[in-house]
N, C-alpha and C positions, 0 to 999 in steps of 0.2 A: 229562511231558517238555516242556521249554518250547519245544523247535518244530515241538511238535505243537497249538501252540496257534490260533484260527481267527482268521486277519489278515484284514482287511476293506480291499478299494482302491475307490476310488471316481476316475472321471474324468470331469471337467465339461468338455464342450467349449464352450467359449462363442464370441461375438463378440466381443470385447475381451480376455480371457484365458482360459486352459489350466489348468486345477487337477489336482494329482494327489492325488490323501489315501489316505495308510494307518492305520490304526486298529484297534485291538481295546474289546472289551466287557473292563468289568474287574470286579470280583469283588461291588460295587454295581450290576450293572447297566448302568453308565454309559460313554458310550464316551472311549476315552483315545487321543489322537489322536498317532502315533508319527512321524510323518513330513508334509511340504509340500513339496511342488512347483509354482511357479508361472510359467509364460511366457507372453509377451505371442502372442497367440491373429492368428498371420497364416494367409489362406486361407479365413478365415471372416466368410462376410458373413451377416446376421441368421439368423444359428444355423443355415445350410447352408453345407456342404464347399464353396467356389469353385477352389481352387488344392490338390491330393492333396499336391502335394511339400512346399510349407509348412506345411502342418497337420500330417502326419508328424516333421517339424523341428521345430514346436512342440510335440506331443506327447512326442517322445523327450527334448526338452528341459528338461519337467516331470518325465516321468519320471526318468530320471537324478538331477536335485536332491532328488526325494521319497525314491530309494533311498539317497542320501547322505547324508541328513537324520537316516534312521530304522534307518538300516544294514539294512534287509529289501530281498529281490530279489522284484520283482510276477512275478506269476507271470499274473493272469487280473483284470481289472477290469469292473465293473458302468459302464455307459457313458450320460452323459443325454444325450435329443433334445429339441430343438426345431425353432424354424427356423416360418415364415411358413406351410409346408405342410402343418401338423399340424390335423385338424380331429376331431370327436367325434361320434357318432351313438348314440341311445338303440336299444335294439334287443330286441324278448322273443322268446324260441324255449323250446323242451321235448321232452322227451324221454318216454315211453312204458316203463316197466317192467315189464318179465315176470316180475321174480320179486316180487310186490309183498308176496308176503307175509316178506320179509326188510326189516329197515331200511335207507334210503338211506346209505349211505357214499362217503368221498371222492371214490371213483370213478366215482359216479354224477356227482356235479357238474363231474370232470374231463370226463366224456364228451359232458356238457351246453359245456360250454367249447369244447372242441375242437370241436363240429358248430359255433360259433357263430366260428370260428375259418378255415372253409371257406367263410363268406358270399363272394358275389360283391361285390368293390370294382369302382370306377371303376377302368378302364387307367391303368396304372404305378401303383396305390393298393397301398397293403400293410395289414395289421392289426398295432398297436403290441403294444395291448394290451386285452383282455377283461376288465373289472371287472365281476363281479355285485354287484346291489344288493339288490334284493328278489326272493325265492320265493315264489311261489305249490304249494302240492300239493293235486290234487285241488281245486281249487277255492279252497281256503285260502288267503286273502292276507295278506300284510304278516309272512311269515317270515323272520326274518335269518339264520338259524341251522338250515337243513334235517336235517342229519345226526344220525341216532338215531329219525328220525319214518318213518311207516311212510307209505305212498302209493303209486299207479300211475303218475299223472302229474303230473312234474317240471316245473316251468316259474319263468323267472326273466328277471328284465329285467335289461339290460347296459349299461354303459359303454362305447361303443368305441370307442378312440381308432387312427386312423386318418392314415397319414404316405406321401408317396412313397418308393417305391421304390428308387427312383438313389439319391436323398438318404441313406435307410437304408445301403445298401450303402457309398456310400461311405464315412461314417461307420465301419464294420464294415473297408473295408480298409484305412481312415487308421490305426485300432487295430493291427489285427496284421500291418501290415507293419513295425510297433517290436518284434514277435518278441513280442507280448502275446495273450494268446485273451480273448474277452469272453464273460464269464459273465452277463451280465445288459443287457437296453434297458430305461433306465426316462423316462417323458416329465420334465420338469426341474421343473415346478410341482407335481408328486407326489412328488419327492424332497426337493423343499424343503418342500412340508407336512409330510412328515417328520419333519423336523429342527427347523421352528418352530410348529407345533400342538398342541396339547394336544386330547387325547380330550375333553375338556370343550367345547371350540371347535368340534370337528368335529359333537358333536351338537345345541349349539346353533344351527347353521348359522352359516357363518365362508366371505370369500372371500377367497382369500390372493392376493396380486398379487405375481408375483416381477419388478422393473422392472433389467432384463438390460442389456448394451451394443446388442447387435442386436434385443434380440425384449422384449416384455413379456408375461407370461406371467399366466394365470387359472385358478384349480382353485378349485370351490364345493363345500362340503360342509353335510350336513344329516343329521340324524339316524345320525352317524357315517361316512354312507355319501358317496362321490364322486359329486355327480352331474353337474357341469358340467367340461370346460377348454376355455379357448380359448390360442392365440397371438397377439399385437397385434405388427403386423410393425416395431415403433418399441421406440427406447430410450433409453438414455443418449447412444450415438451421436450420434444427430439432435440431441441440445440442443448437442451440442460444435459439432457441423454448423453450426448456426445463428449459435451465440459468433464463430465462426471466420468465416461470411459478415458478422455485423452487424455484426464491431468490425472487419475487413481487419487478421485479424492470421494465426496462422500455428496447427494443430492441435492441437502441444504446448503453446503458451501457452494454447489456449482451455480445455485442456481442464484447464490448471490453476489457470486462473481459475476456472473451475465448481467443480474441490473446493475449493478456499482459500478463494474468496469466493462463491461464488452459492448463491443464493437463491432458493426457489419463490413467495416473497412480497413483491414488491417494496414496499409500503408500509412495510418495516422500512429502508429505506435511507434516508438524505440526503441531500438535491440533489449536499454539497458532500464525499463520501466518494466520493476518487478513487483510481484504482490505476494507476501509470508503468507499462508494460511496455516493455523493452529495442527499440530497433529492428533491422533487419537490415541490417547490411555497410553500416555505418556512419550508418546513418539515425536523424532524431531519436527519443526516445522516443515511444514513444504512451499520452495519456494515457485511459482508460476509465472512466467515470461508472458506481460501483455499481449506481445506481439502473436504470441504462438495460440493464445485463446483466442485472437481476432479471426486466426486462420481457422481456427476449427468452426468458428460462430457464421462468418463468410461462406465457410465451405457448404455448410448446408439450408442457410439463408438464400442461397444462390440455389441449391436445389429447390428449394419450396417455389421463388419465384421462377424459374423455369418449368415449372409443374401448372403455375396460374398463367403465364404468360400461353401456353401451349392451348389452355382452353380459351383464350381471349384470341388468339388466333384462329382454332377451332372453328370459333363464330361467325370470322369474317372478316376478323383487323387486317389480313394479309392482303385483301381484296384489291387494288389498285382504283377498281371503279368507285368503290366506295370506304371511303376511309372515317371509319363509321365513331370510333372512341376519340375523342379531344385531351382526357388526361386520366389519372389514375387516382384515387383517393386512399390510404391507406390507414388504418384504423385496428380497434382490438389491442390487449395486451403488448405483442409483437411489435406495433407501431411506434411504440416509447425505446424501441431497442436505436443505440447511436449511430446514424449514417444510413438508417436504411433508408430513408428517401431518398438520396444520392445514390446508392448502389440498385435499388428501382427504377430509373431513369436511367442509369448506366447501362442495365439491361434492355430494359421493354424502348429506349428513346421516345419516350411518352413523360411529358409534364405529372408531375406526382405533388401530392399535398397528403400533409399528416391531416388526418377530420378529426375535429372533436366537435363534442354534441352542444358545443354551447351555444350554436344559434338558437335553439328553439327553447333556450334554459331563459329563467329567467334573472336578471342580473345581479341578485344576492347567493347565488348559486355559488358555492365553493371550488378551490381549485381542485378536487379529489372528483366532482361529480362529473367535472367536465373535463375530465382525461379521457382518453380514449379507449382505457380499460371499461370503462362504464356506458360505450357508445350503442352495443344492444341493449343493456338493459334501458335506457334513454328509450330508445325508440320500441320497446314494448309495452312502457308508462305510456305511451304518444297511442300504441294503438289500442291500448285498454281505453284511456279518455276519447277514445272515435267509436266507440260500443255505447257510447252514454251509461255509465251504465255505475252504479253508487258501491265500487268493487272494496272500498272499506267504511267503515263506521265512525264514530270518533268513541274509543274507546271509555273516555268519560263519562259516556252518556248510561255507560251500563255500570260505574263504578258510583256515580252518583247515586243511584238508585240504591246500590248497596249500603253507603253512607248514608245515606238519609235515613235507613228504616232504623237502625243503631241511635240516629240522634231522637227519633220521634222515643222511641222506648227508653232515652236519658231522660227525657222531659217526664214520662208516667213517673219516672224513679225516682225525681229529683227529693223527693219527700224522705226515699227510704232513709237516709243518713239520720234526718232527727227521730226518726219511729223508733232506730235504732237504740239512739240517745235519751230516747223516753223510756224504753224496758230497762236499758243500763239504771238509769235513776228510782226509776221504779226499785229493781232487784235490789239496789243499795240500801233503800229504804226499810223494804222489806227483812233483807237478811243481811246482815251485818259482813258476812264474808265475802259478798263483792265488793268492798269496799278496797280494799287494798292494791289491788291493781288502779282503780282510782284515785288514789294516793298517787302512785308508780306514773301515772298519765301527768298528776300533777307536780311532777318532782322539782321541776325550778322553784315553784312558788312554795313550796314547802318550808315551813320557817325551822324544822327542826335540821332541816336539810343546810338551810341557812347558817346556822347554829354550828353548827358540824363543819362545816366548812372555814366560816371564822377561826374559829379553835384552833384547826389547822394552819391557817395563816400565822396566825400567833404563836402559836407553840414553833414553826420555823422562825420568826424573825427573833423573838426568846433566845433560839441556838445562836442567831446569826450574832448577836450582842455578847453572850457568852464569848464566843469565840475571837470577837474582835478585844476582848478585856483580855 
């Protein structure tokens, strides 16, 4: 039955915009994106909740669009975090097996999760989320794959991503005060690896930089496994920021100077390639030198990735022994900005690719889905449809039912018109005084009407002859 089939919602809360996406997996594998919802993201400053009422308002407002879009009603969304508050800690623990002469199964590693799931954080700290990376049994190291092996003791190193509390929550009640439950938290540079990685990438070691409006985002991977993120509390934002202070002009123009013309490399520009923009309430134009918006766009484009590069060193790129990243992926809003793959490389000297999510789309997907603006929300559809889980409805199904009861009750009614038409005749019979409005019904056929009108005819063409005499 087709609405029993598994819809997938994904919601991106960003700093600059709101994504809704609904999607299904289709018979290739591939996901088919059914719906878009997008509103301009107020209430959110570098990927934390600041203002509950707005973010709600912008949420309900994505929603809506994405349900209009794609005719499905969400029922339950997979929700990404970020925000400046988000940190990661490696962490080994293990667990002790009493029945060891049985194979380890899944529930031995859940139980290994969960005790690791109970660590003691810093005040107001929460645990996002637990990734295991490596197994140890007994001794045995470098297992990826524990289950089916026999052992006493379980032990395994973790990924643990680690967010405030408030920040969590309130996220959790911006969602379902839109009358939505949230099936999933997933951090926003994991959801976009997702969407633009290839298993190939992840075991060659690959660091993907998601460059957001509030937040710039870092997930490192290596031999398939996660082993870094951070959050870089800068974005897109700040260069509009900057457009907007260097040139004294106004937010909306800066920041559509930045998509239309800017540039992360200013030596592509020419002294004498200038852009008018409009003045305000009546004031002259203002003119702005390409060249000199490249240098401000540069200048702090160069800071952000000096900011990621520091933590991809941090990790152990600096390492000699082990030279652990192969290239760079860059992705997010930011990643559409002109040259920065060139000036990424120019920095980090690391192979760089713009990602976009459209390997796992499927091939009637539009050129707007598979930009890179859209690569978290891509990979939040991806891990809402790994939930199983029937996160919308087909909206139909509950508007039919409303339509049908309407047509069942035309049908009892269909009679009323001549019941009507029988009193009418009736009362004419009766009493002579409704008769005249049925006269008034029958006015074409009316021969005095007829009558009266002839007259008219004639008594003009009568002038018309006169007058030609």
């Amino acid at each position: 039955m087709e609405n029993r089939e598994n819809i997938a919602v994904g919601l991106d809360i960003g700093t600059t915009k709101i994504v809704a996406m609904i999607g299904k997996k289709n018979e290739y594998g591939k996901l088919e994106i059914l719906g878009i919802g997008k509103a301009k993201s107020l209430g959110v400053a570098r990927g934390v909740v600041n203002n509950i009422t707005q973010t709600i308002q912008s949420i309900q407002q994505a929603v809506i669009e994405a349900e209009e879009n794609s005719g499905y009603k969400i029922n339950d969304v997979v929700v990404g975090i970020a925000g400046q508050h988000i940190r990661s800690i490696q962490h080994t623990d293990y667990i002790s097996r009493s029945n060891h002469d049985e194979v380890i199964k899944q529930q031995d590693i859940q139980l290994l999760i969960d005790q690791v799931h109970k660590l003691a954080m810093l005040p107001g700290e929460e645990i996002i989320h637990v990734l295991p990376q490596e197994y140890k049994i007994d001794g045995q190291s470098e297992i990826k794959e524990p289950i089916g092996m026999y052992g006493a003791r379980l032990e395994a190193t973790f990924h643990v991503v680690v967010g405030q509390a408030s920040s969590i929550r309130n996220i959790i009640k911006c969602v379902q005060s839109t009358g939505i439950e949230l099936s999933g938290l997933t951090l926003e540079p994991l959801a976009s690896s997702e969407a633009v990685l290839s298993q190939e990438e992840k075991e060659a070691g690959v660091a993907l930089i998601d460059i957001g409006g509030g937040t710039t985002d870092l997930a490192i991977f290596k031999d398939g496994i996660i082993r870094h993120t951070a959050v870089v509390p800068f974005g897109g934002n700040v260069i509009t920021e900057d457009i907007k202070q260097g040139c004294s002009i106004i937010e909306t123009q800066a920041e559509l100077l930045k998509v239309k013309f800017g540039s992360a490399w200013p030596g592509e520009n020419k002294d004498n390639e200038i852009v008018s923009i409009p003045g305000l309430r009546g004031r002259e134009p203002k003119e702005i030198s390409l060249k000199n918006l490249s240098k401000i766009i540069h200048a702090r484009v160069v800071e952000i990735i000096e900011q990621v590069f520091a933590e991809i060193k941090a990790y152990g790129h600096d390492d000699p022994r082990k030279k652990l990243i192969a290239g760079i992926v860059l992705t997010g809003g930011g990643a559409q900005l002109l040259h920065i793959k060139q000036l990424v490389e120019y920095i980090t000297g690391m192979d760089t690719r713009i990602g976009y999510p459209n390997e796992h789309l499927a091939g009637n997907s539009g050129e707007t889905v598979s930009s890179p603006l859209f690569a978290t929300a891509v990979g939040l559809v991806m891990k809402s449809d790994a939930n199983n889980t029937q996160s919308a409805s087909i909206a139909q199904a509950i508007t039919t039912e409303e339509i049908a009861k309407p047509t069942v009750v035309a049908k009892t009614s269909q009679p009323l018109p001549e019941e009507v038409e029988e009193v009418i005749e009736v009362e004419a019979e009766d009493t002579p005084v409704k008769t005249p409005p049925k006269k008034k019904i029958k006015d074409p056929r009316d021969p005095d009407v007829e009558d009266s009108f002839m007259d008219k005819i004639l008594g003009k063409f009568k002038e018309f002859l006169d007058k030609a005499e």
